[in-house]
N, C-alpha and C positions, 0 to 999 in steps of 0.2 A: 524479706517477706513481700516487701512491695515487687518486685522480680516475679514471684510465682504468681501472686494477684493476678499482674498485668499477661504472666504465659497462659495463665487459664480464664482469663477474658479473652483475650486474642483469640485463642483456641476457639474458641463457642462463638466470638463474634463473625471470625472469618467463615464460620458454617452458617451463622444466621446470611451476612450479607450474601454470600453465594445461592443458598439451596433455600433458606428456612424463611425469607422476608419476603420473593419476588420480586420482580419486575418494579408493579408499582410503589414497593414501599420505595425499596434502593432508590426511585425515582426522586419520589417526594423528601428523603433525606438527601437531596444533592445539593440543594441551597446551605443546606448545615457544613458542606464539605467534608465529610464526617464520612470513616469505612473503618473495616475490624483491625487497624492498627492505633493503639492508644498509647502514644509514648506519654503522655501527660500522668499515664499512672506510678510513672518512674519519676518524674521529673517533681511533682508537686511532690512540699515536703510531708504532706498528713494524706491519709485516704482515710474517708472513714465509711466504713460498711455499717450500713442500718439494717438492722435482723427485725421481723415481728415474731411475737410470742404466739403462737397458737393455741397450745395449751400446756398446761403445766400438772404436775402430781399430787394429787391430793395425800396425804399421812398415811392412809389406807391406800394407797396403790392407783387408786382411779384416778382417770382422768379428770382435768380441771378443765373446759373451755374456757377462751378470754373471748369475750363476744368483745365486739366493735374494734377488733386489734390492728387493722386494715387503718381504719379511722382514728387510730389516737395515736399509731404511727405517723399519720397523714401529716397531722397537726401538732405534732413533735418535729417531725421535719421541716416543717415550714418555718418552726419557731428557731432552729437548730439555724435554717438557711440566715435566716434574717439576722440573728446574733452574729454568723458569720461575714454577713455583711457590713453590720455595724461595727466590726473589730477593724474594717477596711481588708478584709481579705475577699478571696472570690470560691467560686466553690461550681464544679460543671454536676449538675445531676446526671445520673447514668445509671440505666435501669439494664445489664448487661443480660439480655435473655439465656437463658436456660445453663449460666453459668453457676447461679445458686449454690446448691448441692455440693460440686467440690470445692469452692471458699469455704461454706458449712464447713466440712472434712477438716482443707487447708487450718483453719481458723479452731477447732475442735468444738465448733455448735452444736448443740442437741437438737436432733431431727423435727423438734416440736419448732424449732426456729425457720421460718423461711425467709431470703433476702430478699427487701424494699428497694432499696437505691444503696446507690455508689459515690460518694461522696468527692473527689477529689481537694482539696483543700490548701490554698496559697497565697501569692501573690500574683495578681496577672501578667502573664509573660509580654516583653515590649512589644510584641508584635503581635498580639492577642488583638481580636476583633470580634464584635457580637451580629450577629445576623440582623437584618434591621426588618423585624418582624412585626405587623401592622395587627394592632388587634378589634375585637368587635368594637362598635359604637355603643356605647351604656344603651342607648333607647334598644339596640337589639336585646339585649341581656336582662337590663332592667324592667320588673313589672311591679306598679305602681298600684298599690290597693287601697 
């Protein structure tokens, strides 16, 4: 399973970094080191795919909307990340464009489902490195009322 995962990310990412990102995205991802080759999705032993709900079937046939499904994903994942961190594992977010659809498929999702993020899930390889990525100052961020 993880085999097909990782051929139809590949597949979609190698189209994003060629045709579908540009110039300047490709640019700005070079610091990351990071192109549509993900052997990490083979290698790590858990992937976990986060689907959100769209909407669901009410008894009668109609549709159900889940308002703020976006948002309680968000906040599911964060809490998901951070328990994975606290277990001492690591875990890469990966948001694989427009590959969705056939994981959906792959995975037998119902089309009300669309995919959030890509989970990878492990232990971090010995030669694993984080990007040393400088963030805002609180005073920019923070507004004080």
């Amino acid at each position: 399973m993880k085999n097909k995962i990782r051929e139809i990310v590949e597949e979609e990412e190698h189209i994003n970094y060629t045709k579908r990102m540009g110039i300047k995205w490709t640019t700005d991802l070079k610091p990351f080191k990071t192109n549509w080759v993900k052997d990490y999705l083979t290698t790590a032993p858990y992937i976990i795919l986060v689907f959100k709900q769209m909407y669901s079937f009410k008894d009668d046939g109609t549709k159900r909307i889940h308002y703020y499904n976006e948002m309680s994903v968000s906040l599911a994942s964060g809490i998901l990340l951070a328990a994975i961190h606290y277990a001492g594992l690591v875990a890469l977010t990966s948001t694989p464009l427009n590959c969705g659809p056939a994981l959906r498929a792959l995975l037998g999702r119902p089309t009300s489902e669309k995919l959030t993020l890509l989970l990878p899930v492990g232990y971090p390889a010995s030669d694993a490195t984080v990007p040393d990525l400088t963030r805002k100052p609180l005073q920019e961020i923070l507004v004080e009322i």
